[in-house]
N, C-alpha and C positions, 0 to 999 in steps of 0.2 A: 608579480611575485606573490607567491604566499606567506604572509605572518602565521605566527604558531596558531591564532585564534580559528583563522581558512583550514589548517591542518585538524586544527581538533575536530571541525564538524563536516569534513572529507571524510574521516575515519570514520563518524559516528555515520552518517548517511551512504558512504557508499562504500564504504571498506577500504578508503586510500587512504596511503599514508603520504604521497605526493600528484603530480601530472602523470596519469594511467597513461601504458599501454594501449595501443589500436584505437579507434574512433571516438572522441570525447569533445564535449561541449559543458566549461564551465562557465558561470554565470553567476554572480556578484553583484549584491546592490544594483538589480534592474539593469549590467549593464555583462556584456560577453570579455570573460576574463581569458579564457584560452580554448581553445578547438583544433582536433585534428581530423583529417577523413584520412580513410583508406581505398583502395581499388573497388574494393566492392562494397561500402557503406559510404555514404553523403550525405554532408549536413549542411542545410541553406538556411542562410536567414529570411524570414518570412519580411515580406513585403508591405502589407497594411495593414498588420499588427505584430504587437514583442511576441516573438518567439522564433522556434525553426522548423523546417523538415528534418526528417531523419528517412532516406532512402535506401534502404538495405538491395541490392541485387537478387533476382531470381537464381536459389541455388549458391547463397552464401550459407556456409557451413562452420560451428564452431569460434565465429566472431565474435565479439561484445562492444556495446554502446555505452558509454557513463554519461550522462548528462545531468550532472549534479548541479543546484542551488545554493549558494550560502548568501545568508544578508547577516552584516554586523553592524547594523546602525540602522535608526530607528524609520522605519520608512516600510511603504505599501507596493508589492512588486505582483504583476500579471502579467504569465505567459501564455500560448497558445501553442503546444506544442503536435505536430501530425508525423506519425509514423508509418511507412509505408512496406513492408514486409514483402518483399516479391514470393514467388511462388518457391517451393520445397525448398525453402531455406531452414537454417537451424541457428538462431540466434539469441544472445541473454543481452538485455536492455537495463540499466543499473538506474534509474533515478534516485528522488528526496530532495528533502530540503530541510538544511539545519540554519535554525536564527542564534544568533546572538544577541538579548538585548540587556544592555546595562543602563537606558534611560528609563524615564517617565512615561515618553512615551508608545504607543502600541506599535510591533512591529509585526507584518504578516504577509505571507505567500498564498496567492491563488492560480494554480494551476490549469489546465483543461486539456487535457492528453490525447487524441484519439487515434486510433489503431486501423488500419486496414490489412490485415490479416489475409491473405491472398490460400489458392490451394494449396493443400499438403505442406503448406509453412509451418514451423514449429517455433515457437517464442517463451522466453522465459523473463517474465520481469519484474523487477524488485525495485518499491518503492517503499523510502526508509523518512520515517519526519523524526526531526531532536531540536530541543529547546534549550540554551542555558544563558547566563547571565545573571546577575544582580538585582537589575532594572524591576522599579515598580511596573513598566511597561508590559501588556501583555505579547505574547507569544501567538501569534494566529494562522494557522493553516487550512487552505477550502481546498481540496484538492476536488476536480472532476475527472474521470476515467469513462470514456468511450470506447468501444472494442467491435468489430466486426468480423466475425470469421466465415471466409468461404467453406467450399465442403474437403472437409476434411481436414481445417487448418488446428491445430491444438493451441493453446496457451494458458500456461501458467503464472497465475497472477499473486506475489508475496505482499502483504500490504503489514508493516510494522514500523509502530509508536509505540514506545515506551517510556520516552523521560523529556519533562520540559514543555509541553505545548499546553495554552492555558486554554485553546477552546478549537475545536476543529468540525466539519460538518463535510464526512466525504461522502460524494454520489459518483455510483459506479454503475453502469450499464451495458449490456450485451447482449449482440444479437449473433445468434449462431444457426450455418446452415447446414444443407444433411453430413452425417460424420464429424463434424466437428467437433471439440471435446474441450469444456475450461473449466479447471480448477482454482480456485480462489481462496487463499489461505490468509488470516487476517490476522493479525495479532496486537496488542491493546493494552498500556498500563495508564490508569489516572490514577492523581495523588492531590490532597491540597482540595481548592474549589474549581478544579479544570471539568471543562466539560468536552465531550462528545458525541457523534452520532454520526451513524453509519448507514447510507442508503443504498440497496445493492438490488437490481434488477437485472434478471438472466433472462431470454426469450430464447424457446429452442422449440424455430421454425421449422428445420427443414431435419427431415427422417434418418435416425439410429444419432441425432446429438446427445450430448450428453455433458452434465454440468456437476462438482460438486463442489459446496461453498462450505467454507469450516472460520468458525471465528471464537476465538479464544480473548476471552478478559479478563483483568484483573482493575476490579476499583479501590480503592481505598481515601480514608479521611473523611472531606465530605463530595468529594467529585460524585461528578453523575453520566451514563452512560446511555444512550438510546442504539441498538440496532432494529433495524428494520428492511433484514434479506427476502427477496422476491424471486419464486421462480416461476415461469411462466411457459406450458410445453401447450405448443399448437402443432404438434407432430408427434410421431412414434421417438418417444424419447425416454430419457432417464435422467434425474434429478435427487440429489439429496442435498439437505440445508441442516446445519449443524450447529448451534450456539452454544458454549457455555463457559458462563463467568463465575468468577470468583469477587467474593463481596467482603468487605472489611470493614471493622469502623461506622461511621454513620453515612456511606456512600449508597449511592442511588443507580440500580441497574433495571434497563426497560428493552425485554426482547422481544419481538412481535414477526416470527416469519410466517410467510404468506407461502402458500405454496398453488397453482392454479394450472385448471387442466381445460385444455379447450381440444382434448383429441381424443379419442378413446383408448388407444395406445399410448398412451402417455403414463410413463408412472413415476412418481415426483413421491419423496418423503420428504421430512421436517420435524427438528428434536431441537428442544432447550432444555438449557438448565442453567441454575442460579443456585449458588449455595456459597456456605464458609469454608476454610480450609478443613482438609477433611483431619479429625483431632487423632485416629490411629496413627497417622503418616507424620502428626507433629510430634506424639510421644514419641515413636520411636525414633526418630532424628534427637530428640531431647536427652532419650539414652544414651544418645554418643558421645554426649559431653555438651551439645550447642544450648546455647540460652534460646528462651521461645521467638524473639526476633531473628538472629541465626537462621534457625528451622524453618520457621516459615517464607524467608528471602530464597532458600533451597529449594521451597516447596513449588515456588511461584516463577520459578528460574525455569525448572523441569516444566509448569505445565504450559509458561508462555513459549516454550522450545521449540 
């Protein structure tokens, strides 16, 4: 059963308000709280280490996967999760992981996801991290992302924190072959003394792939952030890599993307930016009546959107 505590960080992580619809695997304090399959999606428990498979069928269309985390008590949970994408399917994949901690001590999720992205499969997946509680205890999430795409496999990757995790350190990597296409959209709030950083490596092997990574932050207080996006074309490809944060208060922002050509046909770009709230967009939100906290919670709403 779920207490309201499982409900709040259902919602907050994957958009439930109870036990989803079609294929789900939840998971509680390092242990399996519910699971369903469908005809055409399978989920097995893995064998010689915590986690599962997720077997989606060749030519599943319009399905969805939840396989949401929650831990409310104070404790260190690793999983090893493999997803297996059959060819010309069309599927959206829901993870996260939301803690709860009201102790002393550290509570924290490490993940390790990898994808096998099969031909002409199309994937959509969204992973959501939230932290609340009390607890002097910190809040800790490592999350790893592995991705494989055949030729011509698409997938879109949503990766958003916003509130509650006191330190996190994700690595994400991808290898894509000819036609392939990932997009990867990241989105980022620290507040307080939380830290993060973000390590993202695209490789695009095989001829007309194509990659673009967009990361959006906001730091505030004294938090600090590190991104450090990679793209890497060793073929006739195309690439763009996009940073940019917003800075507040005496917080610490470090953006360093790479971008690297090992083809002649390869064309890869790369843009940052770091700045304050921009002060036109605050005056005029301050003419409507908002006080300057208002405005700016408006401003940061629209651009972590």
């Amino acid at each position: 059963m779920l207490d309201s505590i499982d409900k709040k960080l259902l919602q907050e992580v994957a958009d439930l308000h109870d036990i989803p619809q079609g294929a789900y695997n939840i998971r509680k304090n390092g242990e399996k709280l519910s699971r369903n399959t469908t005809a055409n999606i399978d989920i097995i428990t893995k064998d010689d280490k915590p986690g599962i498979d997720v077997i989606i069928k060749p030519g599943t269309k319009n399905e969805s996967v939840h396989i949401p985390v929650i831990l409310s008590e104070n404790m260190e949970d690793l999983v090893y999760n493999t997803f297996e994408i059959g060819e010309d399917s069309d599927v959206t994949i829901v993870a996260g992981c939301g803690i709860h901690n009201s102790t002393s001590k550290d509570s924290g999720h490490d993940g390790v996801h990898e994808f096998f992205i099969r031909r002409g499969a199309r994937v959509k997946y969204v992973e959501k991290h939230y932290g609340q509680g009390e607890g002097t205890g910190k809040r800790l999430l490592n999350p790893v992302t592995i991705a494989e795409l055949e030729e011509g496999a698409q997938c879109e990757m949503e990766m958003v924190q916003i509130k509650g995790v006191d330190s996190t350190a994700r690595d994400t990597k991808a290898y894509l072959k000819a036609g392939a296409k990932l997009v990867v959209t990241e989105r980022l709030m620290t507040h307080g003394a939380q830290y993060a950083r973000s390590d993202l490596e695209v490789n695009l092997l095989g001829g007309d792939s194509s990659a673009q990574i967009v990361s959006r932050s906001v730091a505030r207080d004294n938090s600090e952030q590190v991104f450090y996006p990679r793209a890497v074309g060793g073929s006739r490809c195309r690439a763009h890599v996009q940073c940019d944060s917003i800075i507040m208060d005496s917080a610490k922002v470090r953006s360093i993307p790479e971008i690297a050509a090992n083809h002649a046909e390869a064309q890869i770009v790369h843009e940052a930016a770091i700045g304050r709230i921009n002060n036109d967009q605050l005056l005029k939100l301050m003419t409507f009546g908002m006080d300057e906290g208002d405005a700016e919670d408006v401003i940061i709403r629209g651009f972590l959107k």
